[in-house]
C-alpha positions as CSV (number, residue, x, y, z in Angstrom):
1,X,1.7,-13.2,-18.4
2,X,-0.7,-15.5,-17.0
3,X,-3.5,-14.5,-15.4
4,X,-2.7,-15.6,-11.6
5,X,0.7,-13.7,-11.6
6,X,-1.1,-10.4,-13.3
7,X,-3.3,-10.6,-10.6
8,X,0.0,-11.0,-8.2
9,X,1.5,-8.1,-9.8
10,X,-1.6,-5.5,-9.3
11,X,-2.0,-6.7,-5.8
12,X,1.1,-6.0,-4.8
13,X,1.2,-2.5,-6.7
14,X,-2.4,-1.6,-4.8
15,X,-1.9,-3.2,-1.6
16,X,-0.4,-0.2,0.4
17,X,-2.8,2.1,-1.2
18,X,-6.0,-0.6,-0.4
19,X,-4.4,-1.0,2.7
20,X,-4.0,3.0,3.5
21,X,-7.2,3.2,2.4
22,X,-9.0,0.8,4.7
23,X,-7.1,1.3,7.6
24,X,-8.3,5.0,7.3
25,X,-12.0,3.3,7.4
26,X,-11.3,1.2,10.6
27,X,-8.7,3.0,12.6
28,X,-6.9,-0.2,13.6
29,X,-4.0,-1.9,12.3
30,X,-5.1,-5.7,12.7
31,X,-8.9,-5.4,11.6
32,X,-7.2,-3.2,8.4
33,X,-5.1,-6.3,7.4
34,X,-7.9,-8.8,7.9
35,X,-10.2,-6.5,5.9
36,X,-7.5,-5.8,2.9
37,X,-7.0,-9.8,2.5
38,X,-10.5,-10.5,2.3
39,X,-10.7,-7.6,-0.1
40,X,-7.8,-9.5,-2.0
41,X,-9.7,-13.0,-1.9
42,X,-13.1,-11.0,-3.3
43,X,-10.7,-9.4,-6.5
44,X,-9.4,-12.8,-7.0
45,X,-12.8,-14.3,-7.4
46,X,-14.1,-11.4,-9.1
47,X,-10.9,-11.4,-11.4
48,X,-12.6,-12.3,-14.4
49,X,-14.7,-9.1,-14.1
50,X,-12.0,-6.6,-14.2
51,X,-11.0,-5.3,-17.7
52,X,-7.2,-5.1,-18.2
53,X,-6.1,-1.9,-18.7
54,X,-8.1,-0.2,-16.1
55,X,-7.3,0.9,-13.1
56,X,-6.9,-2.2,-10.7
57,X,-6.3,0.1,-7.6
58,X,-9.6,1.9,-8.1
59,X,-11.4,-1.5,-8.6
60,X,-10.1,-2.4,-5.5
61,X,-10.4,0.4,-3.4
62,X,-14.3,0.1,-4.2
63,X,-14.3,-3.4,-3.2
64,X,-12.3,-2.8,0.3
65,X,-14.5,-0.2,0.7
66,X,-17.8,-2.2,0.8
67,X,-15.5,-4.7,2.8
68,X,-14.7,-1.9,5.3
69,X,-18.4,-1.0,5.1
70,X,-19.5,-4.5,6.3
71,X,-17.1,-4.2,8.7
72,X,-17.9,-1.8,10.3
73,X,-21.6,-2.2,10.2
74,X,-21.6,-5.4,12.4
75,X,-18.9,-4.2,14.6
76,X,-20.3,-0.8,15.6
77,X,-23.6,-1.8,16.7
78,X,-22.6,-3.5,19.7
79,X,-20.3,-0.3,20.8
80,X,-20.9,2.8,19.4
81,X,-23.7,4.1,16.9
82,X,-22.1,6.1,13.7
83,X,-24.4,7.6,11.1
84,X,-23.9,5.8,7.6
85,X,-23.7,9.5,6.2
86,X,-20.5,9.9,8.5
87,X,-18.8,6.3,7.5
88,X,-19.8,7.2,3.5
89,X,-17.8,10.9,4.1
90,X,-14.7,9.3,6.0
91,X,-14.5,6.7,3.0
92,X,-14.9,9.5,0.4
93,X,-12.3,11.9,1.8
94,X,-9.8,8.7,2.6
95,X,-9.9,7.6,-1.3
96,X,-9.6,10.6,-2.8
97,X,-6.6,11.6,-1.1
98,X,-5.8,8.1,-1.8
99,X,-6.2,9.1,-5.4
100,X,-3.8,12.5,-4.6
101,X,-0.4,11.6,-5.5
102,X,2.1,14.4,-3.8
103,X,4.9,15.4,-5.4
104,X,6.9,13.6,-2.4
105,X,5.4,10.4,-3.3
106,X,6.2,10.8,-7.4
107,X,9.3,11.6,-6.3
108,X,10.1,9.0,-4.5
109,X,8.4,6.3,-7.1
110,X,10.9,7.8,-9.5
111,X,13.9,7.3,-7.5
112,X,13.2,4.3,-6.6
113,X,13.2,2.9,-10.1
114,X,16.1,4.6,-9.9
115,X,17.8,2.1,-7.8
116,X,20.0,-1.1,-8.6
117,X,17.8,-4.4,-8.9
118,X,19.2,-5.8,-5.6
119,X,18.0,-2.7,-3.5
120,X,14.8,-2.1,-5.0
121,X,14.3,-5.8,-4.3
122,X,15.6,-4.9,-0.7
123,X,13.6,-2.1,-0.2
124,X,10.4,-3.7,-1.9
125,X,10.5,-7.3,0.3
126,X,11.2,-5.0,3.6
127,X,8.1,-2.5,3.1
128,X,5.7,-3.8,0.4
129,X,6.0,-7.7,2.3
130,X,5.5,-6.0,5.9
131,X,8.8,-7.6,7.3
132,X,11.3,-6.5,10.1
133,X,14.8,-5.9,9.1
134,X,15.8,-8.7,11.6
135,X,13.7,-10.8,9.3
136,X,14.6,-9.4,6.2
137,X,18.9,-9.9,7.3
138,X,17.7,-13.5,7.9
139,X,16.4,-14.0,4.3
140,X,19.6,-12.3,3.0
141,X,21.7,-14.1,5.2
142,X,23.1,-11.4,6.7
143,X,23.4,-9.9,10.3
144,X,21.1,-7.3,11.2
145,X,23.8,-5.0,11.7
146,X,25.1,-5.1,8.3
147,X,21.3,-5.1,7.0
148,X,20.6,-1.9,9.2
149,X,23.7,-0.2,7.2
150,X,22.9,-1.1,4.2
151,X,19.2,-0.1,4.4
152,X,20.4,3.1,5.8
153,X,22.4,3.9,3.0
154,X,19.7,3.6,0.7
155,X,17.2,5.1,2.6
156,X,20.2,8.5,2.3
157,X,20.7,8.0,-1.7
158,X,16.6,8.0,-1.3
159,X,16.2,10.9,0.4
160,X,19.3,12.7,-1.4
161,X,17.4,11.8,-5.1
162,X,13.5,12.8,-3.4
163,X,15.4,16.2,-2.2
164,X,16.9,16.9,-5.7
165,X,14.2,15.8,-7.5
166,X,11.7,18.5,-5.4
167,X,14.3,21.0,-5.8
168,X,14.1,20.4,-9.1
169,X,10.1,21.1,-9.4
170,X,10.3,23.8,-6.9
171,X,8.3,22.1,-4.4
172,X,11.4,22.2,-2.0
């Protein structure tokens, strides 16, 4: 694999979690975007630096992290003052339960490889690409009504596989 669609491939595993992460930092959905792509376009020129088989996801949640930081730092002294102890404990307690998978969240990574190609691929461009489901019928070609039902349907197999899969561990 080459080295621009590795890179492709790890930012799109990380993004929710950089994103998660950041917007945890900001509290605000737009400034959290703006702050995870520019964390995106400082890992791609900082590619070079990161050794394959580490943990790209931790690599970048350090570098949204002093993205958020920077953020934050010339946008709060014009409104509010906020101790640089307090902003370094928020970012500490958001990454590691960042870090903290649940047994909801294996779960549902499991099932989800679970799935056919063609609804993984579904359920992957819909969440992990930020789109509506209007939007995501007109890519399919498909009315939004028959998208809703079929997204509904595997959202129930889903939730059916999470439930027995808990059940399973005991964490029901």
């Amino acid at each position: 694999m080459d080295r621009e669609k590795l890179f492709i491939k790890l930012m799109r595993e990380s993004q929710g979690v950089i994103y998660t992460l950041v917007l945890a930092m900001v509290h605000n959905g737009s400034d959290a975007e703006d702050i995870t792509q520019e964390t995106f376009a400082v890992m791609w020129k900082k590619f070079d630096m990161f050794e394959p088989g580490t943990n790209f996801t931790a690599w970048g949640c350090k570098i949204a992290r002093i993205q958020a930081l920077r953020f934050i730092d010339k946008t709060c002294h014009s409104k509010v003052f906020i101790s640089e102890d307090l902003i370094q404990t928020i970012a500490d307690r958001a990454e590691s339960k960042l870090q903290t998978v649940s047994p909801q969240t294996e779960a549902l990574r499991n099932c989800l490889k679970k799935l056919p190609k063609k609804e993984y691929d579904l359920i992957q461009t819909r969440y992990e690409g930020r789109i509506t489901t209007k939007k995501l019928a007109d890519i399919v070609g498909v009315s939004l009504h028959v998208m809703y039902s079929v997204m509904s349907k595997i959202h129930n197999r889903l939730r059916l596989c999470v439930r027995r899969a808990l059940a399973e561990q005991g964490d029901l």
